[in-house]
N, C-alpha and C positions, 0 to 999 in steps of 0.2 A: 761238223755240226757246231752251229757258235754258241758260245754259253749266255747265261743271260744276267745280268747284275740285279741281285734280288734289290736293291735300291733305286726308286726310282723319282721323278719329281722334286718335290721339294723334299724328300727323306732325304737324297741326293748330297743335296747342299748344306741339309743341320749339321751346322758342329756338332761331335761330341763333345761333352764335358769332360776334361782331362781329369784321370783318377789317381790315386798313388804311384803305381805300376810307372805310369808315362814320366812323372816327375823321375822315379828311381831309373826308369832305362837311362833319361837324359842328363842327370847328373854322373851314373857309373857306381849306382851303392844298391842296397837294399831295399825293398820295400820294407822290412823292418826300421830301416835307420830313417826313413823318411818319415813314418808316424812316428817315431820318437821327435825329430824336429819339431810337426806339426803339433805334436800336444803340449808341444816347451818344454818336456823335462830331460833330468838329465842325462848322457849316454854320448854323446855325439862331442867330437871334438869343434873347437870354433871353426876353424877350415868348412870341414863337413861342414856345420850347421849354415855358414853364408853361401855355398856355393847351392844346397839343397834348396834355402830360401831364395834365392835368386833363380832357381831353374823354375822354382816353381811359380815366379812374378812375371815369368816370362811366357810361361806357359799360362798364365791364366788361372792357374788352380787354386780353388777354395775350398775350402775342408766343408764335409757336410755336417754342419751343427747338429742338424735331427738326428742324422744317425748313430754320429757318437756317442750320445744322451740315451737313447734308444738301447744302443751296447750294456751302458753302463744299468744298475739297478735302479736307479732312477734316470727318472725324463728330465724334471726342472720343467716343466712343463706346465703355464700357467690357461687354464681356458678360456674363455670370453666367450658369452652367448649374448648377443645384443637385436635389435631391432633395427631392420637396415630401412625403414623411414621414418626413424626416429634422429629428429635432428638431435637431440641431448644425448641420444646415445652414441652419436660419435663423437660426442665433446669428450664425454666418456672415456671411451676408447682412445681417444688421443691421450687424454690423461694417465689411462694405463699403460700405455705403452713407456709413455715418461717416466714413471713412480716405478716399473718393473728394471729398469736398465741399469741399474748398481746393487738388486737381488742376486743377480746369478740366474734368475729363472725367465728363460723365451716365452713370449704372447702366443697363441693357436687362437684365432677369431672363427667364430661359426654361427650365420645369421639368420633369422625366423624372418619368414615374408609371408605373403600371402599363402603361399603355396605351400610352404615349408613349416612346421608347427614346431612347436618349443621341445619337443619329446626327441624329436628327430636333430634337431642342432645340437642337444647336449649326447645324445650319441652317437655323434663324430666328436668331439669331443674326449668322449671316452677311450673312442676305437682310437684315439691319435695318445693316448696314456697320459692323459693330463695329469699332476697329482691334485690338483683343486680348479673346481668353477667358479667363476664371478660371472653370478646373472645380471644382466643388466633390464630393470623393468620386467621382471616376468609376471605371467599372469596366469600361472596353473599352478593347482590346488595347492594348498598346505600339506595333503599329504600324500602327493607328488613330492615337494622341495625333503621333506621331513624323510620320506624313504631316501633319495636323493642324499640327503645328509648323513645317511649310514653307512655309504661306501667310500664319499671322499669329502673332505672338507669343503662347504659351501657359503658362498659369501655371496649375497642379493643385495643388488644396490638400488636405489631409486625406490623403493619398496618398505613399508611399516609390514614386520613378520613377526610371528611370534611362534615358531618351529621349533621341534627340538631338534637341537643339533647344527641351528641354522646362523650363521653372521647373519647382519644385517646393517647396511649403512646408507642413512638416508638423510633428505630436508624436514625441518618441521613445517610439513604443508601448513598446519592451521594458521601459525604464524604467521607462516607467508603469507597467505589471504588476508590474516587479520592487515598485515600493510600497506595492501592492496586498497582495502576497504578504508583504511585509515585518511590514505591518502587522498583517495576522491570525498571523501567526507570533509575534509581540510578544505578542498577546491568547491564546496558547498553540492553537492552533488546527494541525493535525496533517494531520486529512483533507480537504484543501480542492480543492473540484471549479471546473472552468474553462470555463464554457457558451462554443463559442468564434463565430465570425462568420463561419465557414464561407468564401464564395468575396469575402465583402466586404472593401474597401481595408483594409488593415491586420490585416485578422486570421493571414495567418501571421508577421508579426511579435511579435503579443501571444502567440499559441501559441506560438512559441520562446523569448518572453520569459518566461511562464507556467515553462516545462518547465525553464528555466533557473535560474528564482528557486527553485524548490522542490526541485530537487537540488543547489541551491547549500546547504541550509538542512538537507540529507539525506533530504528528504524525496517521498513516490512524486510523481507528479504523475496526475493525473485530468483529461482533456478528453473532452466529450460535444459532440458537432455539435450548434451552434445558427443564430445567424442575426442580423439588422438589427432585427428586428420584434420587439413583446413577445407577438408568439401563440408565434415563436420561444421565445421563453425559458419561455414554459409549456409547452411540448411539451417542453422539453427537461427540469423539473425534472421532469415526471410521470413521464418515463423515469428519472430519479434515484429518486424518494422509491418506483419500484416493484423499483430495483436490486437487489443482494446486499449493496450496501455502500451506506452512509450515509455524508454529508460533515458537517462542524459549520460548513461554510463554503461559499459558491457565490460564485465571481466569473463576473459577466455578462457577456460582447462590451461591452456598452454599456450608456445608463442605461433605453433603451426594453426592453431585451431584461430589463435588470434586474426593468422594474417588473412582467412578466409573469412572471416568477421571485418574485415578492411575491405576486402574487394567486393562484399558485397552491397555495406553501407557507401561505399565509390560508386558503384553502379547504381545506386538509389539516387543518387545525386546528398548524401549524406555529407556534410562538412566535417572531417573530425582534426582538430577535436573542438573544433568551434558549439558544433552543435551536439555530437555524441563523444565523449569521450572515451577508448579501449586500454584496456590495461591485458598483458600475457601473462607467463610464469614460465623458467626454465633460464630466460636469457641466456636464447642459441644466439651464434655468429649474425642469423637471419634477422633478429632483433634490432642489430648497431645498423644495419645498411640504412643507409640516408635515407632512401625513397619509402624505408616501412617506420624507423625512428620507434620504436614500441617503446612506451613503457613496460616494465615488467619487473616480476620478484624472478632475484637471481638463486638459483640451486647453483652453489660452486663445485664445477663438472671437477676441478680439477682434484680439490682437498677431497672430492665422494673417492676418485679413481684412486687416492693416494692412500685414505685409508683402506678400503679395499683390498689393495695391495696388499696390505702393513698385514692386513687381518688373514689373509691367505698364508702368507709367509711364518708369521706368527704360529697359525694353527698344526704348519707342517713342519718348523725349526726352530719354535720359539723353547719356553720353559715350560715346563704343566702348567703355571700358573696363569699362560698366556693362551692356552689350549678351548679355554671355556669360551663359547660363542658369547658374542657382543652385539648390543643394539648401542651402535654408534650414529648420534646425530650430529646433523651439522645445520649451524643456523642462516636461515633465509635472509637477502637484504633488496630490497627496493630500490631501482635502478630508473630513474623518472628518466623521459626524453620528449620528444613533441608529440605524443598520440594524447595526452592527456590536459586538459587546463582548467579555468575555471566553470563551472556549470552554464550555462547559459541561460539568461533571464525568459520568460515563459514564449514572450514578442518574439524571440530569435531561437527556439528552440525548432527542430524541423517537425514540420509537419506532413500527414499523411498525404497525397496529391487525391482529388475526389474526392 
């Protein structure tokens, strides 16, 4: 009777990942003497130690960071909950990765979709022994984040909080707006509409900033409910360009919401920024590409991820005196490009067709 190879297929073919064991047969030592190599310390003679590290360059072998962390009483283990279509949340995330790589503490990413809710990301999260979260943009309760903050230090970025127990490091939206607003008023621009972000972080900040800059300046103010997404911001311009009134100017939530406020003043046959001028907020990567040129107010992804950072660490290695949560801001700056120019005189401004 022939036996059968419980292996079959492609199982067949996977490598395994070489473990201690394999290093220590093929050098002729211990698997003790072998994790002492791999953790650096001392015990091993220099011989030992080059011939160990060489079996094991040969062999392929990488020591598993998780699981040594995992061993030990702490992980070093920093979380990330972010928004996987949110273009600013991976500027984010790139940034934290940056600003975490001279802590000692590895990144764990875990990401909210449609499908997937914010409750459920941060426990994976959990289950993976993160010692602190960094939300990025979240948008459940206050006291969700506030229970949340009594089990492990919590730092929410992109977000105005006022929790107990909570970091916080964010943009001063109003500002931002206000330079938004400032600028098209510079460019003589009079009827300027405000697509806003609806229940998303920071949008009743940018609306009060919006409403603020443009009766500071004497002028009405105009918000039309939008949204995060750029289907958003073209539902909301077809509700504009089919209004009573026309804007010479749209400021968008953001630069996603923007670029759907671009295609679909394009498909109007809209000139911009000859006849509408669009301004965003965020300045993602999607911003600079030539064929969108947006202007927009810059949230700097990088210094938000780097305090962040600072604040997490802080919380779990700093002094007591660095222990106490922080509302750290960072300041907005206006990043002009071609979506924006002078207003256009009333002859050349676009008109409704019919």
């Amino acid at each position: 009777m022939s036996g059968r190879n419980p292996k079959s297929g492609a199982d067949a073919f996977k490598p395994r990942r070489p473990v201690l064991a394999d290093v220590a047969k093929r050098a002729g030592v211990s698997i003790s003497l072998v994790s002492i190599v791999m953790r650096g310390v001392p015990g091993a003679s220099p011989a030992n130690r080059e011939r160990i590290l060489k079996v094991a360059a040969d062999l392929g072998y990488v020591p598993d960071a998780r699981a040594r962390m995992l061993r030990q009483e702490r992980s070093h283990l920093l979380g990330v909950m972010f928004g996987v279509q949110q273009l600013f949340h991976a500027d984010v995330v790139e940034g934290i990765y940056a600003a975490a790589e001279t802590t000692g503490y590895e990144v764990v990413l875990s990401a909210v979709t449609n499908a997937r809710p914010e409750s459920r990301a941060v426990d994976t999260l959990l289950a993976d022994h993160c010692e602190a979260v960094l939300l990025i943009g979240p948008q459940s309760a206050k006291s969700w984040l506030t229970d949340l903050a009594a089990r492990l230090p919590v730092v929410v970025v992109a977000r105005s909080i006022n929790a107990p127990g909570v970091d916080a490091v964010r943009t001063a939206e109003a500002k931002g707006i206000g330079l938004a607003v400032d600028h098209l008023v510079a460019l003589g621009h009079s009827r300027v509409f405000h697509i806003d972000g609806g229940n998303a972080p920071g949008a009743d900040q940018r609306r009060r900033g919006f409403r603020a800059a443009m009766q500071r300046h004497g002028l009405v103010p105009v918000s039309v409910s939008g949204g995060l997404a750029d289907v958003d911001g073209a539902e909301a311009t077809s509700r504009i360009l089919n209004g009573a009134n026309l804007p010479t100017a749209i400021l968008a939530y953001n630069d996603r919401c923007a670029t759907g406020v671009l295609d679909t003043l394009y498909r109007a046959g809209v000139k911009v920024p000859a006849q509408i001028s669009v301004v965003g907020f965020d300045d993602t990567h999607l911003a600079g590409l030539s064929h969108i040129d947006l202007t927009t107010v810059r949230q700097d992804a990088s210094v938000m991820a780097r305090l962040a950072v600072q604040r997490a660490v802080a919380r779990l290695d700093g002094p007591e005196e660095q222990r106490t949560p922080r509302d750290s801001v960072v300041p907005p700056a206006l990043v002009v490009r071609g979506s924006t120019s002078r207003a256009p005189r009333p002859e050349k401004a676009w008109k409704r067709r019919g």
